[in-house]
matplotlib code that plots the C-alpha trace (Angstrom):
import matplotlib.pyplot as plt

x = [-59.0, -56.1, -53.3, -51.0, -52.4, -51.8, -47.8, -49.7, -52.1, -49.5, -47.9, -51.4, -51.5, -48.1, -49.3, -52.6, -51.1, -48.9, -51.9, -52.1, -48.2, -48.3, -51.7, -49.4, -46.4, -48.7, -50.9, -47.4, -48.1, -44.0, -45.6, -48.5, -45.9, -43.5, -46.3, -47.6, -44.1, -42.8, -45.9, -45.3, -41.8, -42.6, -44.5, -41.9, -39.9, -43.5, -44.5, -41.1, -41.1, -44.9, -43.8, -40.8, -42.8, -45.6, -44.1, -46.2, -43.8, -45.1, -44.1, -46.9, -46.2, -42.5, -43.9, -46.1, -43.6, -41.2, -44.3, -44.7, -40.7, -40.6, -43.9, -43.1, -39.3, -40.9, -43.3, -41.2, -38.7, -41.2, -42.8, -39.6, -38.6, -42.1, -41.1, -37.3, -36.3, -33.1, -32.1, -33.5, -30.9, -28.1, -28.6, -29.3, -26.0, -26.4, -29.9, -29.0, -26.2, -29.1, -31.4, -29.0, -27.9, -32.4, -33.0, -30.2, -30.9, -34.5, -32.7, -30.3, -32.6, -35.0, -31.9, -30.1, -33.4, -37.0, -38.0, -37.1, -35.4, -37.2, -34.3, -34.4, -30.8, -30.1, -27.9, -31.0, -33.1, -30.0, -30.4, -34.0, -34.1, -30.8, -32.4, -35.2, -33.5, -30.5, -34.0, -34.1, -30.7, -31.1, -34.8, -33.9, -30.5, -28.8, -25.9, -26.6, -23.8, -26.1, -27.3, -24.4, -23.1, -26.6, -26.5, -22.8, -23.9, -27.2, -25.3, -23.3, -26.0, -27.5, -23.8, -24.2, -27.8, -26.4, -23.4, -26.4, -28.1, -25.1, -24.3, -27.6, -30.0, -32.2, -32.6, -36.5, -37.1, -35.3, -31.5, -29.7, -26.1, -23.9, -22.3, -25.4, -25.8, -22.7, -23.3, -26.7, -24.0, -21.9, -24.9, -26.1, -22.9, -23.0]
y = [47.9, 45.9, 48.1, 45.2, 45.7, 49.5, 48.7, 47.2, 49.7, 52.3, 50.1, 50.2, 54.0, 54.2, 51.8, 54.0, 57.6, 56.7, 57.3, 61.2, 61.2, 59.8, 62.3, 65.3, 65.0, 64.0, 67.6, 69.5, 70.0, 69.9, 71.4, 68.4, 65.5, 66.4, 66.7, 63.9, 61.7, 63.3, 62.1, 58.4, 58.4, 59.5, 57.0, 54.2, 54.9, 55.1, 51.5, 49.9, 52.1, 51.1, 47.0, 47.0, 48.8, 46.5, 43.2, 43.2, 41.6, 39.5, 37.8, 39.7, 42.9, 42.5, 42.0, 44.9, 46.8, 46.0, 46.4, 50.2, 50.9, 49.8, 51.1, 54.4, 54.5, 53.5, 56.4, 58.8, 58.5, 58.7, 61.6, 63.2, 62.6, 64.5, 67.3, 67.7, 66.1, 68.4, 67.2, 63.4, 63.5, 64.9, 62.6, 59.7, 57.9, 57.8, 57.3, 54.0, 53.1, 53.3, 51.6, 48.8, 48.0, 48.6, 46.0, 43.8, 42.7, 41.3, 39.7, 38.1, 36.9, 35.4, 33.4, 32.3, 31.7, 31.9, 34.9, 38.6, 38.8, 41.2, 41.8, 45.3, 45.7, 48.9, 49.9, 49.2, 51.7, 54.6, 54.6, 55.3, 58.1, 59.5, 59.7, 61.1, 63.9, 64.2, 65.0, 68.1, 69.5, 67.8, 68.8, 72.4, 72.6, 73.6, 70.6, 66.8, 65.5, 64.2, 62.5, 61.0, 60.0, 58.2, 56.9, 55.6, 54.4, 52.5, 50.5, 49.9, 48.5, 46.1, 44.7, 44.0, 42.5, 40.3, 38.9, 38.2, 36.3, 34.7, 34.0, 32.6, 31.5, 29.5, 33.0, 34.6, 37.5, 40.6, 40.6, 43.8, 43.4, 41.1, 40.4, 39.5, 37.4, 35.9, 34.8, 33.6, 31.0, 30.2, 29.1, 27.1, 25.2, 24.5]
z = [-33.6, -32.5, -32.5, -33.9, -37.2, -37.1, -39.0, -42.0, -42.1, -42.7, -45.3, -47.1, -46.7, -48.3, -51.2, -51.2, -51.3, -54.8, -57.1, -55.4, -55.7, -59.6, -60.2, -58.9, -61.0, -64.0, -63.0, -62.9, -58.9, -57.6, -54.2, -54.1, -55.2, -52.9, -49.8, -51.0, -51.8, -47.8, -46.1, -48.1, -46.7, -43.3, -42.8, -43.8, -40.7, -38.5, -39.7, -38.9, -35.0, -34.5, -35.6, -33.2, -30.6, -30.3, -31.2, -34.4, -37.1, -39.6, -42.8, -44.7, -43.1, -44.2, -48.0, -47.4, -46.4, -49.4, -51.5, -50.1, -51.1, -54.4, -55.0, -53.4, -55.3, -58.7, -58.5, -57.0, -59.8, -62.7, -60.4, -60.7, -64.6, -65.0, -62.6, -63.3, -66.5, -66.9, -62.8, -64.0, -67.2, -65.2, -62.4, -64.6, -64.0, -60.7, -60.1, -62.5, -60.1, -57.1, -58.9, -60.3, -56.3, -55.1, -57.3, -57.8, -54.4, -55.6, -58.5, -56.3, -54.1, -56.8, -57.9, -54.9, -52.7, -55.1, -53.2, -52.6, -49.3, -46.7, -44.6, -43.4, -42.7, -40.7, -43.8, -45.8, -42.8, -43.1, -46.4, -47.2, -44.6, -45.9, -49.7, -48.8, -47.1, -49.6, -51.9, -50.7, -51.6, -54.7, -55.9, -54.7, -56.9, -54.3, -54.3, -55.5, -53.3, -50.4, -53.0, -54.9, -51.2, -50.4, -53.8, -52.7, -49.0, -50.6, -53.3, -50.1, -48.7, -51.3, -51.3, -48.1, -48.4, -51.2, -48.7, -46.3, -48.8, -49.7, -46.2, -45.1, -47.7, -45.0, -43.3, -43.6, -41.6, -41.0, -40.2, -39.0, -40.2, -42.0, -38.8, -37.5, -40.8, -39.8, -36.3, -37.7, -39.8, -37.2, -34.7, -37.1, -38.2, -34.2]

ax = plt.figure().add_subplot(projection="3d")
ax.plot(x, y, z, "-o")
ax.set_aspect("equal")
plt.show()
């Protein structure tokens, strides 16, 4: 098998593990969803390492890969209403805020260039792994402030996706920064 395919493949096996994720939280399983939710995001930051290491980026594997989050956030949350409802209605207000910066981004996008960026800003990076492990504090109930300060750094970073946009609608592909969004302007007006 060619081992440039081997990023997309674990974007499918994200995609493909949500039904076991969604079927453990329905089952009342916290110990299953959680295995099963971990092992989806683990193996967000693989695909992303195995892409970069082997020069394997690709438009479709950047939808793939923005398929495998929203897929993998959507199910989480409802994963998690089923599991915690009393953390879910706490945390409500800011699981909103999260949500409203996630997918104002798409909306953006939609509007300013007829597509959902795919950008994969390192804010964008941070912030997945940071939620995932400001979880743990959270699902445990030992303190939800990892997760309000993730919550605070991600809408953070869908501001900054939205300058990018803002900044260089032309721009396909991923782009670290907003500075690097900015040089991408600058060259251009060259």
């Amino acid at each position: 098998m060619n081992p440039k395919l081997w990023p997309n493949l674990i974007s499918g096996l994200r995609i493909a593990l949500m039904p076991a994720v969604l079927m453990s939280a329905i089952a009342g399983s916290k110990l299953w969803f959680v295995v099963f939710l971990a092992a989806s995001l683990l193996t967000d930051a693989l695909d992303g390492f195995l892409a970069r290491r082997l020069n394997a980026f690709t438009e479709f594997g950047r939808k793939l890969d923005s398929a495998a989050d929203y897929l993998t956030l959507t199910t989480g949350l409802a994963g998690i209403a089923l599991l915690w409802p009393e953390l879910m209605r706490r945390e409500l207000p800011w699981i909103a805020v999260g949500l409203t910066a996630f997918f104002g981004v798409i909306v953006v996008g939609l509007v300013r260039l007829g597509r959902p960026p795919y950008y994969h800003t390192w804010a964008a990076k941070i912030g997945v792994i940071g939620c995932a492990l400001s979880m743990i504090p959270l699902l445990t109930e030992w303190s939800a402030v990892p997760f309000h300060v993730m919550i605070v750094l991600q809408t953070l970073a869908g501001v900054e996706e939205i300058v990018i946009i803002l900044l260089v609608p032309w721009h396909e592909g991923e782009i670290a920064t907003v500075w690097h969004a900015w040089r991408a302007r600058r060259e251009r007006g060259r």
